[in-house]
ROKE-658221 format. One record per residue (C-alpha): x, y, z; residue number from 0; residue in three letters. Coordinates in Angstrom, 3 decimals. Example, Ala and Ser with C-alpha at 12.3 -4.5 7.8 and 13.67 -1.06 7.14 Angstrom:
((12.300; -4.500; 7.800); 0; "ala"),
((13.670; -1.060; 7.140); 1; "ser"),
***
This chain:
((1.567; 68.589; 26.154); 0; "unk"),
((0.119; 65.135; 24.880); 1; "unk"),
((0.826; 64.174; 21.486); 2; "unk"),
((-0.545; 65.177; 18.446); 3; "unk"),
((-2.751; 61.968; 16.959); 4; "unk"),
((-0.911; 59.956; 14.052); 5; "unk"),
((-1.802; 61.979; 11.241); 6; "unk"),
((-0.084; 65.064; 12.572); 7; "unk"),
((3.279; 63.724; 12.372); 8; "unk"),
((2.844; 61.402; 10.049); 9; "unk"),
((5.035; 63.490; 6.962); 10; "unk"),
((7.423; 64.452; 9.612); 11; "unk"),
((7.908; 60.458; 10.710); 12; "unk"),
((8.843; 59.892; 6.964); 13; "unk"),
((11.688; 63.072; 7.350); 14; "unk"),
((12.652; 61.174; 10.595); 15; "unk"),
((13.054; 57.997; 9.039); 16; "unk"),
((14.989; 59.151; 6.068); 17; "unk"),
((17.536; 61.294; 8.198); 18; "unk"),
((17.941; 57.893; 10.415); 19; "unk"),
((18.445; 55.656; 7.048); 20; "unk"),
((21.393; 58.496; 5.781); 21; "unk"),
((22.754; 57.586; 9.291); 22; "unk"),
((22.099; 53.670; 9.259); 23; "unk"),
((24.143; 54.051; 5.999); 24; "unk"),
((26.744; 56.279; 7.147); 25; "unk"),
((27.252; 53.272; 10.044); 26; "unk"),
((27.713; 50.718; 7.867); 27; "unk"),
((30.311; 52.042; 5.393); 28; "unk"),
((31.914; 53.188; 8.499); 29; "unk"),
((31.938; 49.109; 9.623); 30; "unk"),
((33.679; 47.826; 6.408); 31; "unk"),
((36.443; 50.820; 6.784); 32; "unk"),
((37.079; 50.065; 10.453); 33; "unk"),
((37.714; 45.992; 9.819); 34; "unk"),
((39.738; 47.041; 6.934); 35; "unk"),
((41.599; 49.920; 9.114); 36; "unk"),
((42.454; 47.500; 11.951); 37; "unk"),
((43.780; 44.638; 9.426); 38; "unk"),
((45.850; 47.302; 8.152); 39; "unk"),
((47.155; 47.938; 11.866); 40; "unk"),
((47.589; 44.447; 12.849); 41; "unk"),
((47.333; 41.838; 9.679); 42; "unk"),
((46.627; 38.710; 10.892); 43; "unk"),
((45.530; 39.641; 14.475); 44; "unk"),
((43.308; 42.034; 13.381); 45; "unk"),
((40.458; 39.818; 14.583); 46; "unk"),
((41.707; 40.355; 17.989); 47; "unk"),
((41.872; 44.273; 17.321); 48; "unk"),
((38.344; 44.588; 15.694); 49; "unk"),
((36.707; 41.880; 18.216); 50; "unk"),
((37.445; 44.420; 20.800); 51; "unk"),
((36.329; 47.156; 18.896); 52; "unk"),
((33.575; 45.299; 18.553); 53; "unk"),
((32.840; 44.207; 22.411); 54; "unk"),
((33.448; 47.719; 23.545); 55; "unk"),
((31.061; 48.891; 21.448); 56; "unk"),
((28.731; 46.299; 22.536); 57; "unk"),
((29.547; 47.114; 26.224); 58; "unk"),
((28.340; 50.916; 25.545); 59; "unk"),
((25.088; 49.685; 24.484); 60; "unk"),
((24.962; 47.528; 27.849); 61; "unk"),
((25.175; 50.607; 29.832); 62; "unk"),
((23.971; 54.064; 27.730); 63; "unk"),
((20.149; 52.824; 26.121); 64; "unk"),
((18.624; 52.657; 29.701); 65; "unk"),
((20.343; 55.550; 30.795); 66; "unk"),
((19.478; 57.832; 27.655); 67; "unk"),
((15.699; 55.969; 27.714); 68; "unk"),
((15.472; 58.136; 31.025); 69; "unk"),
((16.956; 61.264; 30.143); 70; "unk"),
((16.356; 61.793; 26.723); 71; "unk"),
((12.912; 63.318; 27.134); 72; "unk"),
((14.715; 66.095; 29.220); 73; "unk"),
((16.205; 67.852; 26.322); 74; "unk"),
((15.100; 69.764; 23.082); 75; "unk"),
((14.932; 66.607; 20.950); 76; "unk"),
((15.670; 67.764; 17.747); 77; "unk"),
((19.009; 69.692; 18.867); 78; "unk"),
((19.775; 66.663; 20.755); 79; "unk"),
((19.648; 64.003; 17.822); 80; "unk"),
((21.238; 66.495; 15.742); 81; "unk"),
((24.133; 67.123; 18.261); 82; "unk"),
((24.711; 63.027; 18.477); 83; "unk"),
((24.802; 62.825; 14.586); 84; "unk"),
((27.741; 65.059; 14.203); 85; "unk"),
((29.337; 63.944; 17.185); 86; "unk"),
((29.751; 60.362; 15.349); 87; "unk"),
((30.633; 62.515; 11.879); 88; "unk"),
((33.441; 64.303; 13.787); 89; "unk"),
((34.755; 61.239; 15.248); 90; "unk"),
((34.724; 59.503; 11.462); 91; "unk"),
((36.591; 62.166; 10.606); 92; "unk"),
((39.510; 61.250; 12.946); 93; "unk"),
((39.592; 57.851; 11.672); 94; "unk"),
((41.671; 58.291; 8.755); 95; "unk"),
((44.527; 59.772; 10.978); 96; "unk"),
((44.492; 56.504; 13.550); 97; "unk"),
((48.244; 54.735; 13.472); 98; "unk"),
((47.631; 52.943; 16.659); 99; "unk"),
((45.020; 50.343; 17.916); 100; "unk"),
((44.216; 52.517; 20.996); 101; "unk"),
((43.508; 55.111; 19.326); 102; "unk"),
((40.790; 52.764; 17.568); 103; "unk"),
((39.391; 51.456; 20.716); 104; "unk"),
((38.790; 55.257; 21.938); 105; "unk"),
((37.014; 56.769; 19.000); 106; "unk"),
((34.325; 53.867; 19.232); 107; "unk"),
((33.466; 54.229; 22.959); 108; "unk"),
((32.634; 58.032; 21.767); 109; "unk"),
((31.213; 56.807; 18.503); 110; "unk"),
((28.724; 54.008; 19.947); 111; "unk"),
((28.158; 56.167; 23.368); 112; "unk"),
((26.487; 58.748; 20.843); 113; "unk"),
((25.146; 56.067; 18.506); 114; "unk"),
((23.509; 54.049; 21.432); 115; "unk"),
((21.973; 57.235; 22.986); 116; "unk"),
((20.567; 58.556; 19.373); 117; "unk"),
((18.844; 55.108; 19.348); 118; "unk"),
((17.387; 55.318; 22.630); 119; "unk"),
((15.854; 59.081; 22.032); 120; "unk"),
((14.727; 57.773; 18.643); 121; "unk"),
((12.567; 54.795; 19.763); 122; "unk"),
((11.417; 57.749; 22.469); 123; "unk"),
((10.187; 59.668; 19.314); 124; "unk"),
((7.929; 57.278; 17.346); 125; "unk"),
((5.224; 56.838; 20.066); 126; "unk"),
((4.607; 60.326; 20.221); 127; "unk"),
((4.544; 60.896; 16.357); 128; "unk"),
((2.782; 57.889; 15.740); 129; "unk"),
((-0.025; 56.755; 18.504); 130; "unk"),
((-1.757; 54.478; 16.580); 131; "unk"),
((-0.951; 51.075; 16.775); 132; "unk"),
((-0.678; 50.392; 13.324); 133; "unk"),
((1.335; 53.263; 12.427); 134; "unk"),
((3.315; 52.279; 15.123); 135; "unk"),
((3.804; 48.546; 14.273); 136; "unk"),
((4.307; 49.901; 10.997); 137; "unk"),
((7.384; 51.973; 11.344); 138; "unk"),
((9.195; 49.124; 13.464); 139; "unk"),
((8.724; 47.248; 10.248); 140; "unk"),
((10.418; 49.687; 8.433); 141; "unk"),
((13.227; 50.198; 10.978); 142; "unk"),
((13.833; 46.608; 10.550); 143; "unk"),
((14.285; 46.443; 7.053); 144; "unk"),
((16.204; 49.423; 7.043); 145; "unk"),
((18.624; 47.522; 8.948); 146; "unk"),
((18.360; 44.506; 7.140); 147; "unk"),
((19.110; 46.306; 3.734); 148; "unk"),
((22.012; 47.936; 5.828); 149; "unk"),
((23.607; 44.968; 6.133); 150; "unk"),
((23.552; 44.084; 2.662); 151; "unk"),
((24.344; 47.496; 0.770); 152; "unk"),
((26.636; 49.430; 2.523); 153; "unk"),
((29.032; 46.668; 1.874); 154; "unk"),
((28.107; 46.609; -1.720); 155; "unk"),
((28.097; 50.607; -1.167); 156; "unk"),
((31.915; 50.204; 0.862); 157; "unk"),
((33.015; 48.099; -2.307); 158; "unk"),
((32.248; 50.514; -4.865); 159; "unk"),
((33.749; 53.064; -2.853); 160; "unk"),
((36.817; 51.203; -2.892); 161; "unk"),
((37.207; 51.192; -6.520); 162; "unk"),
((38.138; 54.742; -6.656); 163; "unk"),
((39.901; 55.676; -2.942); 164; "unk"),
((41.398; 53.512; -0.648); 165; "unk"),
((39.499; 52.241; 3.016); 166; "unk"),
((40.414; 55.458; 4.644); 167; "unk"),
((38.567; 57.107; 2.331); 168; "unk"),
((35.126; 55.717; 3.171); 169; "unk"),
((35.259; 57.219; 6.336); 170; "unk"),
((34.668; 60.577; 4.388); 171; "unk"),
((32.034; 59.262; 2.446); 172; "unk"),
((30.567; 58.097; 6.113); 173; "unk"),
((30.916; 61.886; 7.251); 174; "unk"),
((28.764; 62.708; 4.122); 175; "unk"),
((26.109; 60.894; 4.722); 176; "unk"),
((26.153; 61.657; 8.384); 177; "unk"),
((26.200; 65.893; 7.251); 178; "unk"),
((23.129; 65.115; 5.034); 179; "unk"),
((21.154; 63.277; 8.202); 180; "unk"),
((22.203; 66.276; 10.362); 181; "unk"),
((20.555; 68.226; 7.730); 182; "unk"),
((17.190; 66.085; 6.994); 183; "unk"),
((16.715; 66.674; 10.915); 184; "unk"),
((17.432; 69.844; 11.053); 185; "unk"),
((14.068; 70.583; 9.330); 186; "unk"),
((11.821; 68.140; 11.424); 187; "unk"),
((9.228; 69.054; 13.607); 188; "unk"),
((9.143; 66.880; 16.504); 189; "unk"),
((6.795; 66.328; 19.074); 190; "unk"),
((7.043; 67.327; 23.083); 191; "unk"),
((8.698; 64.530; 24.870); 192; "unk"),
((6.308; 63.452; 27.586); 193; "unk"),
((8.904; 63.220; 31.119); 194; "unk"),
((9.137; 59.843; 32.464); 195; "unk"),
((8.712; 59.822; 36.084); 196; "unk"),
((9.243; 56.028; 37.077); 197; "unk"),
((12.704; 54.582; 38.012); 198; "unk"),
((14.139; 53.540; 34.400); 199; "unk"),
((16.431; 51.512; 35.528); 200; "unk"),
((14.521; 49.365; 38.096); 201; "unk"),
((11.904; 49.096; 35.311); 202; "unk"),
((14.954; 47.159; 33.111); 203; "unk"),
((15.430; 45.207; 36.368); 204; "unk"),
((12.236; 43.984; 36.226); 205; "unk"),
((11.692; 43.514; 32.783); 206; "unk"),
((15.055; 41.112; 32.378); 207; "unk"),
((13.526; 39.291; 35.717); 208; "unk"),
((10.152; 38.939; 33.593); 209; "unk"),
((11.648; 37.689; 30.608); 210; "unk"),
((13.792; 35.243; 32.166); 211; "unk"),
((11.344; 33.975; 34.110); 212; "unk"),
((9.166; 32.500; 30.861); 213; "unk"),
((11.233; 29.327; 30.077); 214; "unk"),
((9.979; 29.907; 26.178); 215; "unk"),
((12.155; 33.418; 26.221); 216; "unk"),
((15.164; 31.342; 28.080); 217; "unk"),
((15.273; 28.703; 25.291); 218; "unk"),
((14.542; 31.559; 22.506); 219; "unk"),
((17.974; 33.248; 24.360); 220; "unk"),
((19.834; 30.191; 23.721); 221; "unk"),
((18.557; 30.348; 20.410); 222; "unk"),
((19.978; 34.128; 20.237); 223; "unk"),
((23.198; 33.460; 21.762); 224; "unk"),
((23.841; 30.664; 19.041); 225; "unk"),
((23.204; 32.776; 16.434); 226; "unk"),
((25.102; 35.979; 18.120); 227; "unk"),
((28.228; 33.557; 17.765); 228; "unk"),
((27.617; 33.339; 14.118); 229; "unk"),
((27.123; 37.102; 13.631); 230; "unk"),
((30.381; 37.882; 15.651); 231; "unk"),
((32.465; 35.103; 13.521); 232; "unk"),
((31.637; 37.070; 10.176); 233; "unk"),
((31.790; 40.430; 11.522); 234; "unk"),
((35.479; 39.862; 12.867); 235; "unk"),
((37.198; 37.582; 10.905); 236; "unk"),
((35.620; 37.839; 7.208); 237; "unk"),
((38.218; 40.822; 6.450); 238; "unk"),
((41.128; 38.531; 8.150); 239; "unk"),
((40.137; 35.200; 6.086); 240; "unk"),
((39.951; 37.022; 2.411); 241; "unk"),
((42.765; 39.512; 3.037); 242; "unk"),
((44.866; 36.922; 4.971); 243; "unk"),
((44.056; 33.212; 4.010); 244; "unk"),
((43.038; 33.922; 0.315); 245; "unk"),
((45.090; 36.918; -0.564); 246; "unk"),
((42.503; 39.051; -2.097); 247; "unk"),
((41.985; 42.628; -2.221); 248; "unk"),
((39.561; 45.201; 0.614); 249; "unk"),
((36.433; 44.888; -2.692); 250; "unk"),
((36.691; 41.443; -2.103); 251; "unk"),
((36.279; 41.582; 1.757); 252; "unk"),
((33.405; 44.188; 1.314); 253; "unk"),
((31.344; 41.804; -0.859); 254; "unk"),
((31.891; 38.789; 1.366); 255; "unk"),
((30.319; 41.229; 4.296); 256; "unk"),
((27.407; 41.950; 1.615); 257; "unk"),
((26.801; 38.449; 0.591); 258; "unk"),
((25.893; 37.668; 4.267); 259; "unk"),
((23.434; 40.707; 4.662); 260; "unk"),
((21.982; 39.752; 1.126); 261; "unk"),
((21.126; 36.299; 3.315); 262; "unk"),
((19.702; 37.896; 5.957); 263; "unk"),
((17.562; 39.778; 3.524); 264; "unk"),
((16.328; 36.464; 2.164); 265; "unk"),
((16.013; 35.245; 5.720); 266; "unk"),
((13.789; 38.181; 6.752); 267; "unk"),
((11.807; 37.670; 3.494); 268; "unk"),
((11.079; 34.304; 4.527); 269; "unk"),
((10.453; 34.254; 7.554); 270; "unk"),
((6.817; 35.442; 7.784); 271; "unk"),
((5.711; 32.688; 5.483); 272; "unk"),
((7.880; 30.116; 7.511); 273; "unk"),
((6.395; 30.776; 11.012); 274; "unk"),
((2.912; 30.993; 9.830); 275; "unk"),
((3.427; 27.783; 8.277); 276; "unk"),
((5.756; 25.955; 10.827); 277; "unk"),
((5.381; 28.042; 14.084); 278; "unk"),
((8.424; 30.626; 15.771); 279; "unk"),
((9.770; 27.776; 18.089); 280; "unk"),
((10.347; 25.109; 14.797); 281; "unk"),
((11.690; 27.845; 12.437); 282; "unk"),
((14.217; 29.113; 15.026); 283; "unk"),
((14.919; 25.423; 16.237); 284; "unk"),
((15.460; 24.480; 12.404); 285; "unk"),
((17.467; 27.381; 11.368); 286; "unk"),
((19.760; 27.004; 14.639); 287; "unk"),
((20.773; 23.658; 14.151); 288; "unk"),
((21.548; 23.900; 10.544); 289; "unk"),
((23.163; 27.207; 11.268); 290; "unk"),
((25.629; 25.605; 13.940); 291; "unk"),
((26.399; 22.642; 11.595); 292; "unk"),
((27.079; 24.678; 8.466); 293; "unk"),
((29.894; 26.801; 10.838); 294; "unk"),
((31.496; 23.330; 11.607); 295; "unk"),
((32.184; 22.391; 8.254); 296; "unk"),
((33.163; 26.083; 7.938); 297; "unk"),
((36.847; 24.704; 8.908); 298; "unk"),
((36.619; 22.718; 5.569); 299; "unk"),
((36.274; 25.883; 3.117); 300; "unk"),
((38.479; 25.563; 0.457); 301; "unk"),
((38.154; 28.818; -1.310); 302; "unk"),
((36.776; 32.373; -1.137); 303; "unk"),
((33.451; 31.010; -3.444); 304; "unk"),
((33.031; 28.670; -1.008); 305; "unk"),
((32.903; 31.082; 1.697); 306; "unk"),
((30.536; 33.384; -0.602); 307; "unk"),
((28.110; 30.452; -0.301); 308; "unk"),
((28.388; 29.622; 3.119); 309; "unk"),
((28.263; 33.389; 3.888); 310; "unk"),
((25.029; 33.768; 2.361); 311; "unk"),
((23.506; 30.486; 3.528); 312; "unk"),
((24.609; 31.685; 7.442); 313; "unk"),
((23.300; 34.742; 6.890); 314; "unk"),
((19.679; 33.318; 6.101); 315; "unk"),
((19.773; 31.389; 9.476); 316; "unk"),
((20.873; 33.464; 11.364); 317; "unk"),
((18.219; 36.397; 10.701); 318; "unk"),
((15.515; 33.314; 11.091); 319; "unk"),
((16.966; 32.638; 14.435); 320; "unk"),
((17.128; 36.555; 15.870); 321; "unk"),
((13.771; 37.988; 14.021); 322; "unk"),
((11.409; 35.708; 15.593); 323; "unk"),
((12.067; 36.950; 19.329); 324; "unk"),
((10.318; 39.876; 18.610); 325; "unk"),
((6.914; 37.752; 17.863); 326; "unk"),
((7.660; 36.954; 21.469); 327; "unk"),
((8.306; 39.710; 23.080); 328; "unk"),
((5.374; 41.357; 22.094); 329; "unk"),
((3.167; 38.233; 23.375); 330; "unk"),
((5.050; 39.227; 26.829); 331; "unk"),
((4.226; 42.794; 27.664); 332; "unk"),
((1.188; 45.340; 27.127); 333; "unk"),
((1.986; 47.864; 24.652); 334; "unk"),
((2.502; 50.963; 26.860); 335; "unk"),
((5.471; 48.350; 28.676); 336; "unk"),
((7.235; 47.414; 25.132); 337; "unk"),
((9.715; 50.197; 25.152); 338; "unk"),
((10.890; 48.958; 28.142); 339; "unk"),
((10.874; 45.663; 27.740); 340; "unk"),
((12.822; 45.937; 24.192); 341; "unk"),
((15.041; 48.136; 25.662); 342; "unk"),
((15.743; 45.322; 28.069); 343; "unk"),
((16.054; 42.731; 25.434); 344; "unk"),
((18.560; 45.306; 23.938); 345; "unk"),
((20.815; 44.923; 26.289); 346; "unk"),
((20.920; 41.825; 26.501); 347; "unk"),
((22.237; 41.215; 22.658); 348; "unk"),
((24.554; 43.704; 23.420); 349; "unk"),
((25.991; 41.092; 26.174); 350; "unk"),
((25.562; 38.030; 23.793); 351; "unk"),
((27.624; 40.188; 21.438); 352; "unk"),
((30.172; 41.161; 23.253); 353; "unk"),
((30.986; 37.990; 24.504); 354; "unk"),
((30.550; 36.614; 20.796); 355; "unk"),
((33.053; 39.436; 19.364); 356; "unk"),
((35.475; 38.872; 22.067); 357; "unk"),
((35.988; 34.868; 21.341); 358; "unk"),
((35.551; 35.218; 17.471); 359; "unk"),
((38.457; 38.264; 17.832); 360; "unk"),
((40.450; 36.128; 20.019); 361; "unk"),
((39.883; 32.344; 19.250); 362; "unk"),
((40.802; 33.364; 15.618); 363; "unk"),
((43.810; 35.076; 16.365); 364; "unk"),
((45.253; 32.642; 18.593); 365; "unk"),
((44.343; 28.825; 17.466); 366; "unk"),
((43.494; 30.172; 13.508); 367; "unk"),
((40.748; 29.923; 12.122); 368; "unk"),
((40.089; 26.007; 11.670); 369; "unk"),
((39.615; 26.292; 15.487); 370; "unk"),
((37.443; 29.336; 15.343); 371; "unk"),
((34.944; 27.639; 13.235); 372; "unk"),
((35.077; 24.096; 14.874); 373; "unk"),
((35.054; 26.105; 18.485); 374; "unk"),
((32.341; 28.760; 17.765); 375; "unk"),
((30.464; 25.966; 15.951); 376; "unk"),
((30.319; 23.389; 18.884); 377; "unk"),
((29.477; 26.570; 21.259); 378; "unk"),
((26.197; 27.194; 18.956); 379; "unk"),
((25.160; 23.296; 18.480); 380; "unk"),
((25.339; 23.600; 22.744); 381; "unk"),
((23.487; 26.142; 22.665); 382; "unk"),
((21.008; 24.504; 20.374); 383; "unk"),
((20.627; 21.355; 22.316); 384; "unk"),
((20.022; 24.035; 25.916); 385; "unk"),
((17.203; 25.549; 23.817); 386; "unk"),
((15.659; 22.574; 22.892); 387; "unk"),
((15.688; 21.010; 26.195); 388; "unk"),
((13.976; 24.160; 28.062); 389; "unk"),
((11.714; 25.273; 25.264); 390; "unk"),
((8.427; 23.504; 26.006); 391; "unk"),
((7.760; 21.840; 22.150); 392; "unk"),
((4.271; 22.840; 22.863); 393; "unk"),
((4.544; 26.880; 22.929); 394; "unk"),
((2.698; 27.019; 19.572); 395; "unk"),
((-0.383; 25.642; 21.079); 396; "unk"),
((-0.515; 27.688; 24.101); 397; "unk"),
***
């Protein structure tokens, strides 16, 4: 059965998106309790404890999105994105009982296997609700800011939390939101899946060969992997510096992790104006090289306002590193091939990241912090200077 045209689904796409925000939301809560769980576990190590949290989960999304991208059409969709919601409620619900790190490193293989195939069926869905273009272009938009403004609020959300129960507890108020997303799409009508009959996976293999065969998408990479580094630095050690190296309390840790989404906010604000103006390749170049200076001097931070500001100011270059590559992607591929190709490009973050959360877990741990930021600063500025030598400075013309 083909799809319905645009207009059909268009009220059900906004029930869609609101069941996947409640569940966006429910993740990021979820986030702050689990850095704040595993420095409760391990104090000062918990960088290495939550940068292979981290790295795991970023290993599941390696393997499960190409995987679910081929099955997912198989099965009643709505049952099925149902059924992966309240698996990840029922495993938040364990996380309050976890005494030991393995325990940890269990529940978020099950929790990401379910999160990384719900994303795969969901980027399924929005073709077949929404088969025009614009709609279509449209509610990628949206999905972005959605989890832009993730990374900002559910800190801000985790804090206020915080004021009333202890970490443990905003696992519960994760479940919640989870329950009410599970509900929202419970009363969606979705459209037939259309079966896909080509070889998923040798459609990846192709698609990673194609992008890595433009040397604009191998310098934008570099560009990526740079600003990976500084994503994985924040993520895993911002509990560990505020709770450990300025002695202040799990609200104070929450806001830090908020002050760095509110940058990326400001980034992704930004950054149309910015590469109209300047072009993708000079706004990523830019925001790279200040990006893997300002981690440097990270090493020098003398207090937690300092870190506030360098937080935000990171956060900012970072999202005007990563949002461009889109722009590019789409200049790559026909739009019947995106899914694919994204899907591709998917997996490859997820192998920046885990590399990222695994040295920003462990480099922390081991040599402190000062090394951490002087390390993972130097590893970005390389980076840098490998982008800007294979990026042709002429892409803008072309």
């Amino acid at each position: 059965m083909a799809p319905a045209p645009s207009v059909g689904y268009g009220r059900e796409y906004a029930w869609l998106f609101t069941s996947n925000v409640f569940a966006i939301f429910a993740t990021g809560i979820a986030t702050v309790g689990l850095a704040l769980l595993a420095f409760d576990l391990a104090g000062d190590d918990s960088g290495i404890v939550l940068g292979t949290a981290l790295s795991l989960k970023m290993a599941v999304n390696i393997v499960i999105p190409p995987i679910a991208t081929a099955y997912a059409v198989r099965i009643d969709r709505r049952s099925w994105l149902i059924f992966l919601t309240l698996i990840r409620g029922g495993v938040l619900c364990l996380l309050p009982f976890v005494t030991q790190v393995h325990q940890i490193y269990l529940l978020i293989v099950v929790f990401e296997t379910a999160a990384a195939a719900f994303r795969a069926a969901y980027m399924a869905i929005i073709p077949d609700m929404l088969t025009d273009d614009g709609d279509y272009a449209g509610a990628v938009a949206k999905a972005r800011i959605a989890y832009n403004a993730e990374s900002m609020l559910s800190p801000l959300l985790a804090a206020l939390l915080l004021v009333f129960i202890d970490f443990r507890g905003t696992f519960i108020a994760a479940v919640v939101a989870f329950l009410l997303a599970a509900a929202i799409m419970a009363r969606v009508v979705l459209p037939e899946g259309r079966r896909i009959e080509r070889d998923v996976l040798r459609q990846m293999s192709l698609s990673v060969r194609k992008m890595f065969a433009s040397p604009i998408f191998r310098g934008a990479t570099a560009v990526n992997a740079a600003a990976t580094t500084i994503v994985a630095m924040v993520a895993v050690n911002t509990v560990v510096l505020v709770r450990g190296a300025f002695d202040l309390d799990d609200r104070s840790a929450a806001v830090a992790l908020a002050t760095f989404g509110a940058g990326g906010i400001v980034g992704a604000l930004m950054s149309t104006r910015l590469i109209t103006t300047y072009g993708v390749r000079a706004v990523m170049m830019r925001s790279g090289a200040a990006m893997a200076m300002l981690l440097v001097t990270g090493a020098l931070m003398p207090d937690y306002a300092s870190m506030l500001a360098l937080w935000l100011v990171l956060g900012a270059a970072s999202t005007l590193c990563q949002l461009p590559i889109e722009t590019i992607l789409r200049g790559m591929t026909e739009s019947g091939d995106r899914q694919i190709l994204y899907t591709a490009h998917y997996s490859v973050n997820s192998g920046l990241l885990l590399i990222g959360y695994l040295a920003a877990g462990w480099v922390g741990a081991e040599g402190r912090m000062v090394l951490a930021f002087i390390g993972l600063g130097l590893f970005s500025a390389l980076m840098m200077a490998i982008a800007k030598a294979i990026w042709p400075s002429d892409y803008e013309t072309r």
